[in-house]
Wavefront OBJ file of the C-alpha trace (Angstrom):
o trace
v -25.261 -13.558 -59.713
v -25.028 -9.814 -59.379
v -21.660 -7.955 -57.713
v -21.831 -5.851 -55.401
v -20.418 -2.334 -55.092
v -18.225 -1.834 -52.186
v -17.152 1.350 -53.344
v -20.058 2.859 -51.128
v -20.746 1.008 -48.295
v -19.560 3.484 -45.007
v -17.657 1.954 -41.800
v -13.937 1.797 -40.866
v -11.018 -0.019 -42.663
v -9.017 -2.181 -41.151
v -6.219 0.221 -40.741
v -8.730 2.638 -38.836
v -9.874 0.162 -36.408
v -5.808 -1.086 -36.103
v -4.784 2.613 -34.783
v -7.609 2.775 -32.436
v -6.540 -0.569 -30.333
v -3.022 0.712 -30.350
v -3.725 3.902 -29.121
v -5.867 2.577 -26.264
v -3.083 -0.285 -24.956
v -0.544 2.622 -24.832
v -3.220 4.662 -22.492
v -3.739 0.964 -20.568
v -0.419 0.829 -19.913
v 0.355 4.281 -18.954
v -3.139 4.090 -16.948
v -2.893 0.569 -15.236
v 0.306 0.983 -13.196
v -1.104 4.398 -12.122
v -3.865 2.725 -10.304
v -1.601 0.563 -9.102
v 0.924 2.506 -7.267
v -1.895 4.458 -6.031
v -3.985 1.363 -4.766
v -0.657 0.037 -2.893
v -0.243 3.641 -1.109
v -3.390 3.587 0.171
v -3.145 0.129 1.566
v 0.166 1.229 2.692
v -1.216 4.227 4.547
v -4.018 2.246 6.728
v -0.665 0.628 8.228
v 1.741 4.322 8.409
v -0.946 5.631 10.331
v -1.554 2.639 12.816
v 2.516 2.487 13.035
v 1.862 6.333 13.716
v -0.035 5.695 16.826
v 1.817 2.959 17.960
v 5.071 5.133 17.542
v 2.686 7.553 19.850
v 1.733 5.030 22.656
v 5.421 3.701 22.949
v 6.457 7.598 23.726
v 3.967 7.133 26.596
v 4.765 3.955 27.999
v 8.595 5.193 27.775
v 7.214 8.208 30.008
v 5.167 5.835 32.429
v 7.624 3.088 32.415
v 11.018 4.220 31.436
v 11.722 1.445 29.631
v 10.769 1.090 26.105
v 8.125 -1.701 25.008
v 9.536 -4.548 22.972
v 6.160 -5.383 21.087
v 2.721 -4.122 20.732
v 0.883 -6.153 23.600
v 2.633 -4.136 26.031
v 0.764 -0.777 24.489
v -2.146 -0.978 26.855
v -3.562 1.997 25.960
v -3.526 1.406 22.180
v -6.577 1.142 20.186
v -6.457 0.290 16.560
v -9.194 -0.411 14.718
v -10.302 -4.424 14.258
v -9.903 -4.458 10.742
v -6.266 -2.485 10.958
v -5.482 -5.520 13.144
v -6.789 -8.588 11.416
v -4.557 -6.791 8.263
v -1.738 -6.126 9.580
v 0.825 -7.923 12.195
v 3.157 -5.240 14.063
v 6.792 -5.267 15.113
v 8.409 -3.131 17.420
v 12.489 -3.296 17.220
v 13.580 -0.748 20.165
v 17.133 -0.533 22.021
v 18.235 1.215 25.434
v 17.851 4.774 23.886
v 14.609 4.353 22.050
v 12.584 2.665 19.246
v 14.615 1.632 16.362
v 11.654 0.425 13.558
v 8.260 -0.342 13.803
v 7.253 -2.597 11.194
v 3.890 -3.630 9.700
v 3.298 -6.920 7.623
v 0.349 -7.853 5.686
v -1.829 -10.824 6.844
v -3.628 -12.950 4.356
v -6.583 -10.603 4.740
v -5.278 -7.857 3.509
v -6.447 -7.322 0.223
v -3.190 -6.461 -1.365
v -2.202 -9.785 -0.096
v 0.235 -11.177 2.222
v 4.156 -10.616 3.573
v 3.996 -6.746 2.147
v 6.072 -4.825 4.472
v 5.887 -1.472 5.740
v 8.460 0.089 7.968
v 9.235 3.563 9.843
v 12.388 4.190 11.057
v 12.217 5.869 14.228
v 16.155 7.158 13.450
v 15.649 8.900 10.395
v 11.981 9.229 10.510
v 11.278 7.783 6.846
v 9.331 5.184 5.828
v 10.101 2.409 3.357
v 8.023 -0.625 1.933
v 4.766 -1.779 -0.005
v 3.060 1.056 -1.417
v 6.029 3.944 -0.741
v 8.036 5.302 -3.434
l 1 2 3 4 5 6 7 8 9 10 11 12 13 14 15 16 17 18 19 20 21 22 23 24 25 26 27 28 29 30 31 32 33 34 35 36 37 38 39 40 41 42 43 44 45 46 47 48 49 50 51 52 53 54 55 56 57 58 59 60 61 62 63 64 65 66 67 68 69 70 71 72 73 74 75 76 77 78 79 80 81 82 83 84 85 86 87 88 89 90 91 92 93 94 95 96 97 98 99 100 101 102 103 104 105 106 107 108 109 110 111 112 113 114 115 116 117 118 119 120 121 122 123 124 125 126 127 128 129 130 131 132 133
């Protein structure tokens, strides 16, 4: 039997290949919840902009009506678009002087999932919920 001679074959050591792996988990990690947080806000902002226009159409139907609707049915002139509404279930919590919240929850067909909240507060005019830091 003859020995071989290691001494001379190229390629990477063990260490080598070690430092490569860890240096590419830290970027996944960094990386991952990134995409993330930037996946949820763009869910997020399919429902801030329908809550947008339904903030919209309840300032008309409070200039029509002078009353102030108590859910989203009574927006009549409200459009959103089919997929908007098969993703998202809206809430309208108003009182004498005006709308309080308007709240969006994810259906089961919303990619993100279900039960992810989104809500504007008509008082302060921020928003809170899935997808907002």
């Amino acid at each position: 039997m003859t020995q071989r001679n290691f001494k001379h074959q190229k390629g990477f050591t063990l260490v080598e290949v070690l430092v490569v792996v860890v240096i590419l988990a830290i970027l996944a990690a960094i990386a991952v919840p990134i995409y993330l947080n930037y996946v949820n806000g763009a869910r997020s902002a399919e429902a801030q902009e329908a809550i947008s226009s339904i903030y919209a159409a309840a300032k008309v139907f409070h200039a029509n009506t002078g009353t102030w609707p108590s859910n989203v049915r009574q927006l009549t002139q409200l459009t959103l678009d089919q997929v908007t509404i098969n993703r998202w279930n809206f809430t309208i919590s108003s009182g004498g002087t005006g709308i309080n919240t308007i709240t969006a929850t994810s259906t089961g067909q919303m990619p993100g999932g279900a039960g992810k909240t989104v809500t504007f507060n008509a008082r302060t005019g921020k928003w809170s919920g899935y997808g907002i830091d």
